[in-house]
PDB file of N, H, CA, C and O in Angstrom:
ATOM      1  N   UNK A   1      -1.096 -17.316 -15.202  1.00  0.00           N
ATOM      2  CA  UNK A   1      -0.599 -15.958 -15.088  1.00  0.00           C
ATOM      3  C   UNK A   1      -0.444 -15.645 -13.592  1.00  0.00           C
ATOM      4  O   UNK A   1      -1.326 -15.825 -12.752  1.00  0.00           O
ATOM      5  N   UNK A   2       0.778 -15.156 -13.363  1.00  0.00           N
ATOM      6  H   UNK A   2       1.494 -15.010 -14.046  1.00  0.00           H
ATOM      7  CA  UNK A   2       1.052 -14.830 -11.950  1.00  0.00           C
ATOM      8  C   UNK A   2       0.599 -13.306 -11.372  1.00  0.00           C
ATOM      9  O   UNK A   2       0.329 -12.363 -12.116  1.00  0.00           O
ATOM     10  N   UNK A   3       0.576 -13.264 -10.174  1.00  0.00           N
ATOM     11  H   UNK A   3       0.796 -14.029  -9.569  1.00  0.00           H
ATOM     12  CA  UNK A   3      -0.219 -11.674  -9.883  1.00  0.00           C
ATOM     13  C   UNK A   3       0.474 -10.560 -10.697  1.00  0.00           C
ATOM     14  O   UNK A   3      -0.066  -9.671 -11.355  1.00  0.00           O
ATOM     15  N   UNK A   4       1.778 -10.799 -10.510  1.00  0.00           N
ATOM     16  H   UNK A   4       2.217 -11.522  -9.975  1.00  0.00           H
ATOM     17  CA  UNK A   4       2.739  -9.291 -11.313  1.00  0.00           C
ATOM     18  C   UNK A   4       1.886  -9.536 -12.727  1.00  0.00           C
ATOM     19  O   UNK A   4       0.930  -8.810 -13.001  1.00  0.00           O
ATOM     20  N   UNK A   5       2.300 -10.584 -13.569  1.00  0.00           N
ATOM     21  H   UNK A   5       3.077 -11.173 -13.347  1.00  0.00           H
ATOM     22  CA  UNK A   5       1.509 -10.535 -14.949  1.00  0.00           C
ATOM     23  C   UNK A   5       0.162  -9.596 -14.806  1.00  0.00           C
ATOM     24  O   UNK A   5      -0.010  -8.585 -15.487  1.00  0.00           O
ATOM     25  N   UNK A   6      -0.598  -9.993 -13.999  1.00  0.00           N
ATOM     26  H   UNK A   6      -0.459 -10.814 -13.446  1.00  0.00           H
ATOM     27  CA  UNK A   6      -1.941  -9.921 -14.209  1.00  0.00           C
ATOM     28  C   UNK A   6      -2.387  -8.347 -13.843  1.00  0.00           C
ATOM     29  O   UNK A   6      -3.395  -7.745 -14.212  1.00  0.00           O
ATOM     30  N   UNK A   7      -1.218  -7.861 -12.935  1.00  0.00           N
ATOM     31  H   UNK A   7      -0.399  -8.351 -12.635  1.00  0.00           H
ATOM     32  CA  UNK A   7      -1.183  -6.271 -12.467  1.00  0.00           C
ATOM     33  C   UNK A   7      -1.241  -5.927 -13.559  1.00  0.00           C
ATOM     34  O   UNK A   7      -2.278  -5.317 -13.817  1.00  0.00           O
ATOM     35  N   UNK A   8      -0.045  -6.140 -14.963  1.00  0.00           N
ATOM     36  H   UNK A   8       0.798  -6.635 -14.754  1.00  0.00           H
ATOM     37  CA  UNK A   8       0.900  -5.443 -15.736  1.00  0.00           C
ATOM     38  C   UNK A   8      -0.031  -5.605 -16.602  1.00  0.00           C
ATOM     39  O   UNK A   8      -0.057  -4.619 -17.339  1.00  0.00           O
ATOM     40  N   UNK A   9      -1.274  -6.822 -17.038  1.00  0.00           N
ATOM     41  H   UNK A   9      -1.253  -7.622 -16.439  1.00  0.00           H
ATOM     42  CA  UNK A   9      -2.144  -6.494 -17.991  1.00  0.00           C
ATOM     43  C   UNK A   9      -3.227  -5.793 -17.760  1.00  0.00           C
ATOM     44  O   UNK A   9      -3.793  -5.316 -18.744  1.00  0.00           O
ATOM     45  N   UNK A  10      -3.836  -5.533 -16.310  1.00  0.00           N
ATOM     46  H   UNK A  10      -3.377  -5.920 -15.511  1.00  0.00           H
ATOM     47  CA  UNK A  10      -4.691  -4.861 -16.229  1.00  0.00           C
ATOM     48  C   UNK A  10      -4.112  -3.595 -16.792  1.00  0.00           C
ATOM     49  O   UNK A  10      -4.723  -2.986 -17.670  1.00  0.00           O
ATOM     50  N   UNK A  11      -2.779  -3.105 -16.250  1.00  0.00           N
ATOM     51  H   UNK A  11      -2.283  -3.600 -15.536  1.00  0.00           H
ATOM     52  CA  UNK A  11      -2.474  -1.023 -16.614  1.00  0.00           C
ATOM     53  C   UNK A  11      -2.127  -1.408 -17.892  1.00  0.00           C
ATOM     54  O   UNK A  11      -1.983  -0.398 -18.581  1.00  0.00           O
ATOM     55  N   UNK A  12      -1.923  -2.447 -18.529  1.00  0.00           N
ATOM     56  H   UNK A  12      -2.040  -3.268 -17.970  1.00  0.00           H
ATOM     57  CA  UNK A  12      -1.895  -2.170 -20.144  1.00  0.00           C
ATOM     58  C   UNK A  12      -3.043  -1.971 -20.767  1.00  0.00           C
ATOM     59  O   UNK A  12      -3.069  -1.159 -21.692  1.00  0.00           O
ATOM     60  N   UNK A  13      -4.238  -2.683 -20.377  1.00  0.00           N
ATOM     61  H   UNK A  13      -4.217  -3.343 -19.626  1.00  0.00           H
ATOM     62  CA  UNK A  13      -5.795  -2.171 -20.865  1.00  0.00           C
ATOM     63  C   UNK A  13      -6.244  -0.798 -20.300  1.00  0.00           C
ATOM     64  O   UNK A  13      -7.327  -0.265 -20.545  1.00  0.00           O
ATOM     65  N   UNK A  14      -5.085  -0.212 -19.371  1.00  0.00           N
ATOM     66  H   UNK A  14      -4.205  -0.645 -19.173  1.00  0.00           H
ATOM     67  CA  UNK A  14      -5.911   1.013 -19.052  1.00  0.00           C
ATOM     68  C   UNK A  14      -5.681   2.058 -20.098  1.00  0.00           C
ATOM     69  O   UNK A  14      -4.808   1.965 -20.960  1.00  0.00           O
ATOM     70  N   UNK A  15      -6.676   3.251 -19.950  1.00  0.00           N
ATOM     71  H   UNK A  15      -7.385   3.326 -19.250  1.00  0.00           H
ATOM     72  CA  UNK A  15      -6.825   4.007 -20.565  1.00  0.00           C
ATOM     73  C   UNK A  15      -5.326   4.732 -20.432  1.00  0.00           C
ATOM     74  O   UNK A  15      -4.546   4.018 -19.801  1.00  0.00           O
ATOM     75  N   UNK A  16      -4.714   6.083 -20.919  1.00  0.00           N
ATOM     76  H   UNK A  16      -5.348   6.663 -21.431  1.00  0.00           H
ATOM     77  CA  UNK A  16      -3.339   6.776 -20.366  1.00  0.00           C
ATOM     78  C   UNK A  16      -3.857   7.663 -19.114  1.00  0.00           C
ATOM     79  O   UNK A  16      -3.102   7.973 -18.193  1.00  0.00           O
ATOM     80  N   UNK A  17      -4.868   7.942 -19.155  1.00  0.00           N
ATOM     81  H   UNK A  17      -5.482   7.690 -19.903  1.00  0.00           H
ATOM     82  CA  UNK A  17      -5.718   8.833 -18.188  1.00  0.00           C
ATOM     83  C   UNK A  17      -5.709   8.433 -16.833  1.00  0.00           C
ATOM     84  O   UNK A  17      -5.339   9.115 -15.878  1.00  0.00           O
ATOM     85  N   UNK A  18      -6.246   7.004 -16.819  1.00  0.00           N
ATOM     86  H   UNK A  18      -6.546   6.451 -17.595  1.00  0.00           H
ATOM     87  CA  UNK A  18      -6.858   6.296 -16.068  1.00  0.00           C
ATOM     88  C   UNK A  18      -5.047   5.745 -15.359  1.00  0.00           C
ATOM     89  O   UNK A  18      -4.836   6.157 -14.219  1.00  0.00           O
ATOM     90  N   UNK A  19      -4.121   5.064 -15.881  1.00  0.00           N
ATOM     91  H   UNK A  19      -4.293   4.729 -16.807  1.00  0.00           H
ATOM     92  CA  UNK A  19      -3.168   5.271 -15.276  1.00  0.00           C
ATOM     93  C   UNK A  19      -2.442   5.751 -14.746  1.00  0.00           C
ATOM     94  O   UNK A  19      -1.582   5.140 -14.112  1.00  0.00           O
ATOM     95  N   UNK A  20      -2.507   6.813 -14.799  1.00  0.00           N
ATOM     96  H   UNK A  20      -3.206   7.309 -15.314  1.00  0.00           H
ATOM     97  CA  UNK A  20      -2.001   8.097 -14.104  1.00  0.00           C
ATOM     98  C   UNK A  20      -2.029   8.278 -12.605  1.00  0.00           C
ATOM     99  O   UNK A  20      -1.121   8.326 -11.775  1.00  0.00           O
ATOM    100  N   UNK A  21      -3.503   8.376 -12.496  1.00  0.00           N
ATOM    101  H   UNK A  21      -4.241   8.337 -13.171  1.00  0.00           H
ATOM    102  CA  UNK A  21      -4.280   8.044 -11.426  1.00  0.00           C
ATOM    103  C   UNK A  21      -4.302   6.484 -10.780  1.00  0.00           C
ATOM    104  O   UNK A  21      -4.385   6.236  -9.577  1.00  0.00           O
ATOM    105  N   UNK A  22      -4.214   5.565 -11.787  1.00  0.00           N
ATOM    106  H   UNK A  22      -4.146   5.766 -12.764  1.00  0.00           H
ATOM    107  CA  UNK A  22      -3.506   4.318 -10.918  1.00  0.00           C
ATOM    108  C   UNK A  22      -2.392   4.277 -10.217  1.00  0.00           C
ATOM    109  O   UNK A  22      -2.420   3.814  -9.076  1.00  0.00           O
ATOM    110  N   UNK A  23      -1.305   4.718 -10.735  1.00  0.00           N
ATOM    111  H   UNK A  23      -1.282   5.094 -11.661  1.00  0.00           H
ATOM    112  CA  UNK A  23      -0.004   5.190 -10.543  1.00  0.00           C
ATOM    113  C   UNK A  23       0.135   5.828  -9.353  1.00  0.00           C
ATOM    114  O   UNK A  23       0.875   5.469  -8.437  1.00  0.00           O
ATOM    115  N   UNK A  24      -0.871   7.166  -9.377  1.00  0.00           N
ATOM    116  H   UNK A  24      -1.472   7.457 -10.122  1.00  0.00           H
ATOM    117  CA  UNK A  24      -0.578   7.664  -8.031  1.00  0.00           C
ATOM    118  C   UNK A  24      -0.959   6.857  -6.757  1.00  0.00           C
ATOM    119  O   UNK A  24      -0.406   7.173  -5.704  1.00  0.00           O
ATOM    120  N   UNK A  25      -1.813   5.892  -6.769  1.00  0.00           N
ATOM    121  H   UNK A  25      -2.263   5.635  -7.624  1.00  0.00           H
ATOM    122  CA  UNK A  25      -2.450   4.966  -6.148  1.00  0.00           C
ATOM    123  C   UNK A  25      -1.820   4.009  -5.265  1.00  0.00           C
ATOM    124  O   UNK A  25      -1.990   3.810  -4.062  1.00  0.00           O
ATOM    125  N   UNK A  26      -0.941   3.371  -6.238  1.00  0.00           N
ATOM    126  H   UNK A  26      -0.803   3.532  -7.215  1.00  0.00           H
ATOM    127  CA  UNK A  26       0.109   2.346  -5.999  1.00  0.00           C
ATOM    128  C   UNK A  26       1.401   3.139  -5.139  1.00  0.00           C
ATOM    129  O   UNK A  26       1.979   2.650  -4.168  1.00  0.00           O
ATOM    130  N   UNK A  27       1.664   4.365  -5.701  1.00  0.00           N
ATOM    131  H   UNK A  27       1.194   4.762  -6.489  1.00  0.00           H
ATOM    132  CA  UNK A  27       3.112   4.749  -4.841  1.00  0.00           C
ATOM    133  C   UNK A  27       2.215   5.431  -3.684  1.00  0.00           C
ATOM    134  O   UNK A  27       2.998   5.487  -2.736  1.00  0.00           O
ATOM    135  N   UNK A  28       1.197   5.884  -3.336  1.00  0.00           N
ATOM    136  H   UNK A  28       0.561   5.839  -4.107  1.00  0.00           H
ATOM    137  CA  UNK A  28       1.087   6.141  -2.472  1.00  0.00           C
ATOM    138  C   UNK A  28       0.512   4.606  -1.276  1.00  0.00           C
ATOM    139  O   UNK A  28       0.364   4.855  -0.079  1.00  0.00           O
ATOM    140  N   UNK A  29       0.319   3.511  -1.674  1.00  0.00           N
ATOM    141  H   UNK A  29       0.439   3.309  -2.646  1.00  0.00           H
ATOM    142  CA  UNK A  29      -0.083   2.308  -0.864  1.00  0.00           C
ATOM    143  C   UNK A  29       1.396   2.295  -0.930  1.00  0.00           C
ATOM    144  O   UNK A  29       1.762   3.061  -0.038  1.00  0.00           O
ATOM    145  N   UNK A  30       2.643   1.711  -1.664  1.00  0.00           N
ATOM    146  H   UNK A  30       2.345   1.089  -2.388  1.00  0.00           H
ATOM    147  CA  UNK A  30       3.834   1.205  -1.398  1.00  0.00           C
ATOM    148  C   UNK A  30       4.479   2.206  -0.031  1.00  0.00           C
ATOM    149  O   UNK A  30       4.870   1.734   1.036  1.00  0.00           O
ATOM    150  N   UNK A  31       4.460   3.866  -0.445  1.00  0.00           N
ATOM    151  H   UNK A  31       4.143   4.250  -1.312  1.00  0.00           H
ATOM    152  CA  UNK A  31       4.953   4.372   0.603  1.00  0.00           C
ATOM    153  C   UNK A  31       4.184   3.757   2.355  1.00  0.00           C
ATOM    154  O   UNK A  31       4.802   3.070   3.168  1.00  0.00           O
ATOM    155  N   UNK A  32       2.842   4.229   2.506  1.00  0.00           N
ATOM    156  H   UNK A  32       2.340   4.786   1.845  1.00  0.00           H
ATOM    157  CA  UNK A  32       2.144   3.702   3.462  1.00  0.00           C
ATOM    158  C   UNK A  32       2.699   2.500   3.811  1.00  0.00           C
ATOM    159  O   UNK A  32       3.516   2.501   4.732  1.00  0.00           O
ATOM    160  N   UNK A  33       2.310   1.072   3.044  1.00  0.00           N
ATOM    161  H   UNK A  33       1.647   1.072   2.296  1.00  0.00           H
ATOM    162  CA  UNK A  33       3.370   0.162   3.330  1.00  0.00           C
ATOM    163  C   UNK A  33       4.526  -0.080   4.160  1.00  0.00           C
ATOM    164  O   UNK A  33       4.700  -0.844   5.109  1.00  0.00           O
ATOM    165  N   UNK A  34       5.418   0.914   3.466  1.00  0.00           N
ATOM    166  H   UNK A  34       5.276   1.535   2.695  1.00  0.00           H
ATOM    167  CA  UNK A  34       6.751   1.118   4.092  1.00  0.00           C
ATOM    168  C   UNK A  34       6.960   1.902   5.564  1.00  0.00           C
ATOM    169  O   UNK A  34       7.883   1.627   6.331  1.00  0.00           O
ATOM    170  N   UNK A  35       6.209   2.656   5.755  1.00  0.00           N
ATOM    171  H   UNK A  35       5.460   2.879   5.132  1.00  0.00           H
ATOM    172  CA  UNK A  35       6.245   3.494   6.978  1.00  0.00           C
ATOM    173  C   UNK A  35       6.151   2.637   8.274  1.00  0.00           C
ATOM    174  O   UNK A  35       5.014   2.319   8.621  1.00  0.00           O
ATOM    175  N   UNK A  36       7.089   2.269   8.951  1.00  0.00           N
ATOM    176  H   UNK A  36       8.012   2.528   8.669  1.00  0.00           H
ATOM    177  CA  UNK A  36       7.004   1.759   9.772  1.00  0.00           C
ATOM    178  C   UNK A  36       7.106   2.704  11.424  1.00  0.00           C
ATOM    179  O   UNK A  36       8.244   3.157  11.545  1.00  0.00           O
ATOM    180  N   UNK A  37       6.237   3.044  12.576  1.00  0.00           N
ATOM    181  H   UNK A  37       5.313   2.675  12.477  1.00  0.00           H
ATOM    182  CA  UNK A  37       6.146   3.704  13.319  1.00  0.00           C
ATOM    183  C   UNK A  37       6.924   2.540  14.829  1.00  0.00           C
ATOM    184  O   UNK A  37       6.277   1.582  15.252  1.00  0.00           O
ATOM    185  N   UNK A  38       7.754   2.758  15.169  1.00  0.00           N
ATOM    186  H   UNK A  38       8.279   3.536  14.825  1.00  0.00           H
ATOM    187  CA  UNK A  38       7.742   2.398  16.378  1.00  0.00           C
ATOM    188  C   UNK A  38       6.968   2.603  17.354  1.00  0.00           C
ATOM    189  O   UNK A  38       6.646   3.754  17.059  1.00  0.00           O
ATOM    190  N   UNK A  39       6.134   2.278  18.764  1.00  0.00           N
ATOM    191  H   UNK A  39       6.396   1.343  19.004  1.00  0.00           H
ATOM    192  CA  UNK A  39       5.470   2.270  19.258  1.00  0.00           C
ATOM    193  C   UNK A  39       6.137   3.026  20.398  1.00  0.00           C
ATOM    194  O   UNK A  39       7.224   2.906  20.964  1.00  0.00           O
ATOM    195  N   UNK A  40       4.637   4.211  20.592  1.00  0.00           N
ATOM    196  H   UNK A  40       3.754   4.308  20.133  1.00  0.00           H
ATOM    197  CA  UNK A  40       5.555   5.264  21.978  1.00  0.00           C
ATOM    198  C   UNK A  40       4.913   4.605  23.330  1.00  0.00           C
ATOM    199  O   UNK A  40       4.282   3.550  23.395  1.00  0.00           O
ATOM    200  N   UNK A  41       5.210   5.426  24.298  1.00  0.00           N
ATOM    201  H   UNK A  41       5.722   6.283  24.245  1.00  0.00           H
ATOM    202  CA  UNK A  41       4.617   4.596  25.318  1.00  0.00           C
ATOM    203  C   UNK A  41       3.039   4.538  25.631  1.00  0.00           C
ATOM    204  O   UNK A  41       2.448   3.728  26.346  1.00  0.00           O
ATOM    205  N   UNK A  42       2.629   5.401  25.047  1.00  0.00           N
ATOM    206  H   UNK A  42       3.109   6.058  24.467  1.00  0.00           H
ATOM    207  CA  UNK A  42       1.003   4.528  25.111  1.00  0.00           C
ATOM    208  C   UNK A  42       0.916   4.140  24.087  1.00  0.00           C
ATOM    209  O   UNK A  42      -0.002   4.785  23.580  1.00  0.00           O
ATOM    210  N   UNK A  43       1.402   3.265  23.190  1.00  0.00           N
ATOM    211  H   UNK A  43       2.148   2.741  23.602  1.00  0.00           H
ATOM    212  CA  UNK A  43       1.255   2.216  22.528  1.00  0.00           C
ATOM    213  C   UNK A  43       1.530   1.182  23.178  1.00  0.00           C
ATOM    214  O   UNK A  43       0.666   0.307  23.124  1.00  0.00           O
ATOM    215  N   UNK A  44       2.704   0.901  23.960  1.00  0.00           N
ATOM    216  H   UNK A  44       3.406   1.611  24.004  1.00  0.00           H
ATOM    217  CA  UNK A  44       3.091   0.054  24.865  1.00  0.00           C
ATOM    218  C   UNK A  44       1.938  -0.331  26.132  1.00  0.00           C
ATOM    219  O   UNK A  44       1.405  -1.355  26.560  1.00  0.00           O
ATOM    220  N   UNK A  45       1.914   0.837  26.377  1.00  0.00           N
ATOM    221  H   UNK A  45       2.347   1.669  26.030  1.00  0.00           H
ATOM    222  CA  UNK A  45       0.473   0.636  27.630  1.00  0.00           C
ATOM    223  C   UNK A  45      -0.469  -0.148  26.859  1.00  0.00           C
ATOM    224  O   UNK A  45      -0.407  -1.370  26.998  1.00  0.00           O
ATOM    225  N   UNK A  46      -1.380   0.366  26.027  1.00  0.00           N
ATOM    226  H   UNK A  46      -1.431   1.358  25.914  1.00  0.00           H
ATOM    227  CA  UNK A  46      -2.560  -0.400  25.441  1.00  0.00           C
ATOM    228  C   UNK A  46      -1.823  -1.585  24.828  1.00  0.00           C
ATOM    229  O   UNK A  46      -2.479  -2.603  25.048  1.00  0.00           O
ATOM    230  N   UNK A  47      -0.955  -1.785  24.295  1.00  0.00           N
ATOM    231  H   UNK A  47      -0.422  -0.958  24.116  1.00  0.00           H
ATOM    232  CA  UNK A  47      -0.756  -3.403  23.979  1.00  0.00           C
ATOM    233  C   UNK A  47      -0.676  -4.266  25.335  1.00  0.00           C
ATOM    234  O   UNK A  47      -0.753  -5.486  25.189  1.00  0.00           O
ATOM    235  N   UNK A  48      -0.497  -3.650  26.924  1.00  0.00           N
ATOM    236  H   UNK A  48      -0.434  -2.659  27.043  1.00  0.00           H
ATOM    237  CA  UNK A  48      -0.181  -4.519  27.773  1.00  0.00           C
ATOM    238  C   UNK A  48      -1.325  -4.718  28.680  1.00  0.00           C
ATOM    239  O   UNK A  48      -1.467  -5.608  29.518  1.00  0.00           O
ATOM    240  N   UNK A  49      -1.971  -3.929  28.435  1.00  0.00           N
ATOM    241  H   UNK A  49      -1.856  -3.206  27.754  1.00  0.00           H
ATOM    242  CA  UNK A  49      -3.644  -3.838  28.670  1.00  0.00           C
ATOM    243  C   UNK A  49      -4.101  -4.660  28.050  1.00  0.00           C
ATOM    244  O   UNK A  49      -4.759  -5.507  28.654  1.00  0.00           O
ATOM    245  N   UNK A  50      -3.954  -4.770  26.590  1.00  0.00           N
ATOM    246  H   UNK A  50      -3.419  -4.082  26.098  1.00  0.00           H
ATOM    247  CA  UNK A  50      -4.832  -5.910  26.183  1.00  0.00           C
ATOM    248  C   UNK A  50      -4.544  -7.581  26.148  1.00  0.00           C
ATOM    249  O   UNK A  50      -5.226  -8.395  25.526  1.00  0.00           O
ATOM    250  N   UNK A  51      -3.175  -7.923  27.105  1.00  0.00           N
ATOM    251  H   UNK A  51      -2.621  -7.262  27.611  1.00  0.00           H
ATOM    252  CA  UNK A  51      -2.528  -8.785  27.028  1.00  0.00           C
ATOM    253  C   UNK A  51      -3.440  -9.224  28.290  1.00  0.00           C
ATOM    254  O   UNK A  51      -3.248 -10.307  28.843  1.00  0.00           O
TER     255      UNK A  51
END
């Protein structure tokens, strides 16, 4: 069984309750995920500091 399978049987043993709340879980890690911040200039500073 591959990870997707094994996601898709865990929320099938879940309760309807309990998924819900999984649900919100997952789209809120995928968004996070996705957010990508470009780096301002003291981000730039401390990365060249630590170089």
């Amino acid at each position: 069984m591959d990870k997707k399978e094994h996601i898709i049987q865990l929320i099938d043993d879940m309760l309807e309750r309990k998924r819900v709340f999984f649900t919100n879980i997952i789209e809120a890690l995928k968004s996070y995920a996705e957010d990508a911040v470009d780096p301002d200039e003291w981000d730039l500073e401390m990365m060249n500091d630590k170089k």
